[in-house]
C-alpha positions as CSV (number, residue, x, y, z in Angstrom):
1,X,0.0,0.0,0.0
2,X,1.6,2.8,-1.4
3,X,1.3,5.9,1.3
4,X,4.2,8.3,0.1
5,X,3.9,11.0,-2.7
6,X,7.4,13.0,-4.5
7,X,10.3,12.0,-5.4
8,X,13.3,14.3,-3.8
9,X,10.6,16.6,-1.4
10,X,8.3,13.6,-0.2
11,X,5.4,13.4,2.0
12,X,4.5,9.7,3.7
13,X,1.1,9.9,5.3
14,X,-0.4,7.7,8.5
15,X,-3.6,7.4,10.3
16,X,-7.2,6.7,10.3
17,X,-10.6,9.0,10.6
18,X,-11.1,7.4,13.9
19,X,-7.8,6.6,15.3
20,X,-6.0,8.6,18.0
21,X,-3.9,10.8,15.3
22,X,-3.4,11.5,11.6
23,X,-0.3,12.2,10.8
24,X,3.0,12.6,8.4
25,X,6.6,12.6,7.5
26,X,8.2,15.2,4.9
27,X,11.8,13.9,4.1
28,X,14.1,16.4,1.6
29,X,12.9,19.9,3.3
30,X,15.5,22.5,1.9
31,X,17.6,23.0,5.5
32,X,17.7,26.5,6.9
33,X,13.7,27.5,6.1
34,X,12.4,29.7,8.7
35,X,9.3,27.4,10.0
36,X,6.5,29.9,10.8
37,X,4.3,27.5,13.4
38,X,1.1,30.2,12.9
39,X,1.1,30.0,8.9
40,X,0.8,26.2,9.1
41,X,-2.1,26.2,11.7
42,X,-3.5,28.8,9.7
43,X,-3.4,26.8,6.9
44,X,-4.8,23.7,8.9
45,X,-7.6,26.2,10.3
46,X,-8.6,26.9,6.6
47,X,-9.2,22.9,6.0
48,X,-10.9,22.3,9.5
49,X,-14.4,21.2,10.0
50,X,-16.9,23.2,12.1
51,X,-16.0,26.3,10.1
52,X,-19.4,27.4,8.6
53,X,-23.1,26.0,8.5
54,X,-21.9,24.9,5.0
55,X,-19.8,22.3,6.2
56,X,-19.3,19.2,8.6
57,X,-20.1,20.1,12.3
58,X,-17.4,18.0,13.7
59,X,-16.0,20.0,16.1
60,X,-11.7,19.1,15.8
61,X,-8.9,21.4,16.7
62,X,-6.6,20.2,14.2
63,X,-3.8,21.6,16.0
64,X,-0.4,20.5,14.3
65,X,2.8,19.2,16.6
66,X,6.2,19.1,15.1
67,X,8.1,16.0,16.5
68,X,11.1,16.2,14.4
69,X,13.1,18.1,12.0
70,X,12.8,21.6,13.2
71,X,15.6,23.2,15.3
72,X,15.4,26.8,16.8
73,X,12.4,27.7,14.4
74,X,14.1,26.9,11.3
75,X,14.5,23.4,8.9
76,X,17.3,21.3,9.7
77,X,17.2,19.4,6.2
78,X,15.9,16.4,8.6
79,X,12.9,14.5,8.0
80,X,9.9,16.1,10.0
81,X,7.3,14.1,11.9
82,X,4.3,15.5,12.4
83,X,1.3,14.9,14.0
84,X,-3.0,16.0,14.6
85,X,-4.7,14.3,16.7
86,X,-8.6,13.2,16.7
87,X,-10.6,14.5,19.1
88,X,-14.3,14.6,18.6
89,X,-14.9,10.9,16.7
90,X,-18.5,9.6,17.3
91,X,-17.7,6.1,16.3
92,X,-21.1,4.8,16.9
93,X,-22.5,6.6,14.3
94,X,-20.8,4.2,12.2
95,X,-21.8,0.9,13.5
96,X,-24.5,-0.4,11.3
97,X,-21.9,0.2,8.5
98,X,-19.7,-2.4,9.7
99,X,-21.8,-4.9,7.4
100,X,-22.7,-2.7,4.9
101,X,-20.9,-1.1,1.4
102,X,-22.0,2.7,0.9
103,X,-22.7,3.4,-2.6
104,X,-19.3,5.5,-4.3
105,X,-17.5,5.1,-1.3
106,X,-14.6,2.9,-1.0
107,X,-16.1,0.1,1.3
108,X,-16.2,-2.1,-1.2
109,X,-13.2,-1.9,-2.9
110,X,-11.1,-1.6,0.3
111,X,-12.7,-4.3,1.4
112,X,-12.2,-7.1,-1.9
113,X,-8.9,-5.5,-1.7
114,X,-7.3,-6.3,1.8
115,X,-10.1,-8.6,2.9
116,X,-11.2,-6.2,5.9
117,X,-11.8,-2.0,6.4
118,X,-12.2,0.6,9.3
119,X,-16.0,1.3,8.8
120,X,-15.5,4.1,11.3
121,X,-15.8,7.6,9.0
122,X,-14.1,5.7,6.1
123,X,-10.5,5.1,8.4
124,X,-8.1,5.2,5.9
125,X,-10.5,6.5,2.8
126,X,-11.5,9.4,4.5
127,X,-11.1,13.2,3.8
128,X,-9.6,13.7,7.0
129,X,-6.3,12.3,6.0
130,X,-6.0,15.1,3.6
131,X,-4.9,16.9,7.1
132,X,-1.0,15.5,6.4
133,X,-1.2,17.1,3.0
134,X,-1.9,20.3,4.1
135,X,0.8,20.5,6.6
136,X,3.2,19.4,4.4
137,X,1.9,21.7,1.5
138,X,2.2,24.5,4.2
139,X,6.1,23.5,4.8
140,X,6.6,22.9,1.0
141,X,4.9,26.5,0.9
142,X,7.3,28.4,3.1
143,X,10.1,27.4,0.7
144,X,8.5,28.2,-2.0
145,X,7.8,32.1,-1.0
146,X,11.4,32.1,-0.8
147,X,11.5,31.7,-4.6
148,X,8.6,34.0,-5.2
149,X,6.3,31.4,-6.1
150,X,2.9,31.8,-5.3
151,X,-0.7,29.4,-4.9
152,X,-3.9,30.6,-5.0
153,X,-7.0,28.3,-5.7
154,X,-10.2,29.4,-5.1
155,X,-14.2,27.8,-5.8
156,X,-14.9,28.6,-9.4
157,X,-18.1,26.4,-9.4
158,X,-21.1,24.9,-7.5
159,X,-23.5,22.9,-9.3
160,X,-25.2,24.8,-12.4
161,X,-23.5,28.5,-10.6
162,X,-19.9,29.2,-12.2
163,X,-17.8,32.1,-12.4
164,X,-17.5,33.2,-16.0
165,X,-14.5,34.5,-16.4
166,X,-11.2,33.1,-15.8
167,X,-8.7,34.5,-12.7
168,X,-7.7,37.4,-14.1
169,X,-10.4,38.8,-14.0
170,X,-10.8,38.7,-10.0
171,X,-9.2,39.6,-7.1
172,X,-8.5,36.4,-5.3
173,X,-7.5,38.6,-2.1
174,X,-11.5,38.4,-1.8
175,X,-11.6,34.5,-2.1
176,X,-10.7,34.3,2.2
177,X,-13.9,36.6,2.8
178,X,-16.5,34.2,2.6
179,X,-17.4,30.8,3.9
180,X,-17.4,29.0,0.1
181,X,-13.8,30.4,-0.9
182,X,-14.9,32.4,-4.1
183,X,-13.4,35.4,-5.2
184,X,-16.8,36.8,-6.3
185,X,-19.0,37.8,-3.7
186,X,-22.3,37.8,-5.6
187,X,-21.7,34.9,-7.3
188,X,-20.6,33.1,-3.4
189,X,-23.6,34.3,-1.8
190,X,-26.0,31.9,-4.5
191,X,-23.1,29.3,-4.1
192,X,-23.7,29.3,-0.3
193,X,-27.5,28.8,-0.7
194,X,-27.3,26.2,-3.0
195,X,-25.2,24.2,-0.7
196,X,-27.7,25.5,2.1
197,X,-30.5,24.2,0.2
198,X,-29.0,20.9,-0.6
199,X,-28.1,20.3,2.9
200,X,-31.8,20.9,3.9
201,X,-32.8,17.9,1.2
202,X,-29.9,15.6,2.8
203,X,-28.6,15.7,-0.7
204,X,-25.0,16.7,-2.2
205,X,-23.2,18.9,-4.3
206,X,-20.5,18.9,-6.5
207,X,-18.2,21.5,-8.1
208,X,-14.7,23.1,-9.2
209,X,-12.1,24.7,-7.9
210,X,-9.4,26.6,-9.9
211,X,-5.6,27.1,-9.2
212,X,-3.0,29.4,-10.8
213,X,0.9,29.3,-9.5
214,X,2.6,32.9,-10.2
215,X,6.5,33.4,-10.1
216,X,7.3,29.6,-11.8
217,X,10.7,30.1,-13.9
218,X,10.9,28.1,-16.5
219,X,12.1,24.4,-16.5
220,X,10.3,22.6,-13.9
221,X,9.4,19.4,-15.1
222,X,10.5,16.2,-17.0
223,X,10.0,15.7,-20.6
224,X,8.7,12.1,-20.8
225,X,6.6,10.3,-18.2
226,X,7.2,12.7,-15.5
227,X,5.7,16.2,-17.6
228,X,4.9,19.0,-14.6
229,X,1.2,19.0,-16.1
230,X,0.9,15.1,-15.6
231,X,3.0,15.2,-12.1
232,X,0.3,17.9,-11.1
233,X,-3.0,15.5,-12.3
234,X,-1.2,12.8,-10.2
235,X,-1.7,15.4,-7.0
236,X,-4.8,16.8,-7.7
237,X,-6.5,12.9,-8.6
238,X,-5.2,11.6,-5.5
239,X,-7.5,14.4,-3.2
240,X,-10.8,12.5,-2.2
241,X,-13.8,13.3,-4.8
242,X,-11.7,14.3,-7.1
243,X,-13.1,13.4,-10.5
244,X,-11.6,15.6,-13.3
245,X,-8.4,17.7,-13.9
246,X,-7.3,20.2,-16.9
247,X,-5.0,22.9,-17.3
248,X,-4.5,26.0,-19.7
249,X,-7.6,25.7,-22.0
250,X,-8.3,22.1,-21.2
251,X,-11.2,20.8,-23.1
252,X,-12.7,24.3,-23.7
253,X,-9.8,24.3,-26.7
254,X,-11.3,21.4,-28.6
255,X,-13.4,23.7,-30.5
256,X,-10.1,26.3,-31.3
257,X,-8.2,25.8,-34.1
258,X,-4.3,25.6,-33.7
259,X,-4.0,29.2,-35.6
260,X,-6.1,30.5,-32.5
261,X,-4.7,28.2,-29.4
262,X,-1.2,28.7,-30.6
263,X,0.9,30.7,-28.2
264,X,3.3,33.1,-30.4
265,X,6.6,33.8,-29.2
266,X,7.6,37.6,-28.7
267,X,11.1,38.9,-27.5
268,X,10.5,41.5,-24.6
269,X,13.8,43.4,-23.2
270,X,15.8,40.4,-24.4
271,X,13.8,38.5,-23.1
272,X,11.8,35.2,-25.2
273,X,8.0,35.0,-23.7
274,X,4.7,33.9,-25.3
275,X,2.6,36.8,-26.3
276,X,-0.2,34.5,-25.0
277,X,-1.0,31.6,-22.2
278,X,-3.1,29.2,-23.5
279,X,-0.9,26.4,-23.0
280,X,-1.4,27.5,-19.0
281,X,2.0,27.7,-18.5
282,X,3.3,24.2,-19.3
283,X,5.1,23.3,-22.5
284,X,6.4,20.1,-23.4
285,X,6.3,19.0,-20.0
286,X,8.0,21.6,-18.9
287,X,6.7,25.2,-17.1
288,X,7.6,28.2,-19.5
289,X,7.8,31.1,-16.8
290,X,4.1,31.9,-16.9
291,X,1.2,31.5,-14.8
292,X,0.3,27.8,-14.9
293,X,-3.6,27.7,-13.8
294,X,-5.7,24.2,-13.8
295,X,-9.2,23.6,-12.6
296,X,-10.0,20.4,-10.3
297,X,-13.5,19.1,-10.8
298,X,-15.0,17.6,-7.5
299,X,-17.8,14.9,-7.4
300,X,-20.8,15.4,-5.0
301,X,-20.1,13.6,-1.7
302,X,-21.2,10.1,-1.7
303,X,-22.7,10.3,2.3
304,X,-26.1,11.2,2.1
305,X,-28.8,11.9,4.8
306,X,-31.8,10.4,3.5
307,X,-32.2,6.5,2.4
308,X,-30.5,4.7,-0.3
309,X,-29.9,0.9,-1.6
310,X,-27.1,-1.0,-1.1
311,X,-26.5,-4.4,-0.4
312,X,-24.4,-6.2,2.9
313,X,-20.6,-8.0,2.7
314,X,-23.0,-11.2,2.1
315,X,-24.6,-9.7,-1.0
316,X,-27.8,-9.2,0.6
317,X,-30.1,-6.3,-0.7
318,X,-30.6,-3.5,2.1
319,X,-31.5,-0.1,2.5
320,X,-29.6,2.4,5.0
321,X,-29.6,6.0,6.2
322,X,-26.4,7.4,7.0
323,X,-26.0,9.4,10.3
324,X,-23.2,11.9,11.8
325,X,-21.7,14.9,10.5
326,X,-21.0,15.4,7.0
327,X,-20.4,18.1,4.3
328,X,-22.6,18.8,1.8
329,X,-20.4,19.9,-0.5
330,X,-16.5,19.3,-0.4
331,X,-15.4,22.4,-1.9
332,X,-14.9,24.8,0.8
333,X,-12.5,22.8,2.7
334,X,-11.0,21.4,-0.5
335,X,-9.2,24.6,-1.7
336,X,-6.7,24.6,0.8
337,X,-5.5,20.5,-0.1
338,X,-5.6,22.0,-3.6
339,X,-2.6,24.6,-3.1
340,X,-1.2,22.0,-0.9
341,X,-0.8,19.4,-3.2
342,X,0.2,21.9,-5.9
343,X,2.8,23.4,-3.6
344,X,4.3,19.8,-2.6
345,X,4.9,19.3,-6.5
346,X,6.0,22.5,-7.3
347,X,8.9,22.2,-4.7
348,X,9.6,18.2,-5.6
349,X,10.1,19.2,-9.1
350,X,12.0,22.6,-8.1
351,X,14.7,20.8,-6.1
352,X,14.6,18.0,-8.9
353,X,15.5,20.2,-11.4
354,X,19.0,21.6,-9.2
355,X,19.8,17.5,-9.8
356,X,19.3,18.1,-13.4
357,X,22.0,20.5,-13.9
358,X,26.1,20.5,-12.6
């Protein structure tokens, strides 16, 4: 079971929805990076439940602890352990499911695959995991602001409601300022009551979140199997509910011809850049020094409050309802593992690069 992620920066991940602690290890932090403890919790606070009447009400700290790695407040090029513990588990919401296979989740498939599963809130399938990425996205941050590299991703869409424009056309200062993380305020505001409204039906909802990286210089990336934009689908796939990923003009540039997608080379001050960004800053495999921005589509979440069919480990037709404290829609709490997972590549292929080159 494969529980690690990167390749020189590295993240291996450990615990269970329901155990005592969730948890990490980051081996190949740059030494000598000033470790701000409030910009990590901050980040952790962003992915937390109980934030809003939008999301789960499980009510969980999520405060971080450093066991390794760290010496007086900066990197020591050590691996760091980390851990967060659980808190406020209500197992027994979870007991009839010891029997049972919830439609899209993965009961079943954990369970034909190692021939047994932690029922309780998923264990190892569950969103809450995602905490180790964002602490490590957090560290993997921190060196990149060093390198004037920047992640923003914000919610772009709920359901049928979508922004219509792309980022540049916002200002993604405002995307903090409410509870669904979109930079539009009108826009959030019918986002939040459609979430609202599908909560009060026990129902669902799925959506999108974009992501643009500022200040990448050219040449991250590998030119044959490990290409930046696939290295980046790898992250972004992995998150729970993840269903789709493009970057650049993705599938909206089917209906373009090449004479129209085609990103024409200028010289600026001696300096070689496209005159346009179609390709979303990604070439060959390869980042080009622009923006690179990619959207991450996100599945409704498979727990729902109100009755549905499923059958038992025995094969048995059944009906359940599930109980305890779930989102209705993902996407809030998502944006955060999104720049995480972004940021943990970013640096893996920054520092993979400085191997490339004598």
């Amino acid at each position: 079971m494969r529980n690690s992620f990167g390749n020189v920066f590295t993240l291996t991940t450990f615990g269970e929805s329901h155990g005592s602690a969730v948890g990490g290890v980051v081996d190949g932090m740059p030494a000598g990076i000033e470790v701000d403890l409030e910009f990590i919790q901050h980040e952790l606070n962003r992915r937390r439940p109980g934030q809003s009447t939008i999301t789960t009400s499980r009510q969980e700290p999520d405060q971080v602890e450093l066991l390794s790695g760290v010496f007086e407040g900066r990197t020591t090029g050590c691996p760091i352990g980390f851990i967060v513990r659980n808190q406020n588990q209500h197992s027994s919401d979870y007991d009839e499911l010891r029997t049972l296979f919830r439609p899209s989740h993965a009961d079943y498939t954990y369970y034909y695959k190692y021939g047994m599963r932690d029922h309780r809130g998923g264990g190892r399938s569950s969103a809450r995991i995602t905490i180790s990425r964002v602490v490590a996205g957090a560290l993997a941050k921190l060196a990149l602001r060093q390198l004037g590299i920047s992640i923003e991703a914000y919610t772009s869409q709920v359901g049928n409601i979508a922004l219509e424009h792309d980022y540049r056309h916002y200002d993604l200062s405002l995307t903090e300022s409410n509870a669904v993380r979109c930079p539009d305020p009108g826009k959030a505001a019918e986002m939040e009551q459609l979430i609202q409204q599908v909560k009060a039906e026990g129902d669902t909802i799925g959506g999108i979140i974009s992501c643009v990286v500022k200040g990448c210089p050219a040449g991250l990336g590998e030119p044959e199997f490990d290409k930046l934009h696939a290295q980046l689908a790898h992250a972004m796939l992995s998150i729970n509910a993840v269903k789709g990923f493009e970057y650049g003009q993705g599938f909206a540039g089917v209906t373009q011809r090449g004479s129209e997608q085609n990103d024409i080379f200028i010289s600026e001050e001696l300096r070689v850049k496209p005159l346009t960004n179609n390709s979303g800053g990604i070439q060959g495999g390869i980042s080009n020094g622009q923006d690179i921005y990619f959207r991450v589509a996100f599945k409704p979440v498979a727990t729902l409050l109100r009755e549905q069919q499923t059958v038992d480990v025995e094969g048995n037709a059944t009906t359940f309802t599930a109980k305890g404290r779930h989102d209705p829609c993902v996407l809030p709490r998502a944006v955060p593992v999104v720049e995480a997972m972004a940021a943990i590549t970013l640096l893996d292929h920054f520092l993979l690069s400085k191997m490339s080159k004598f």
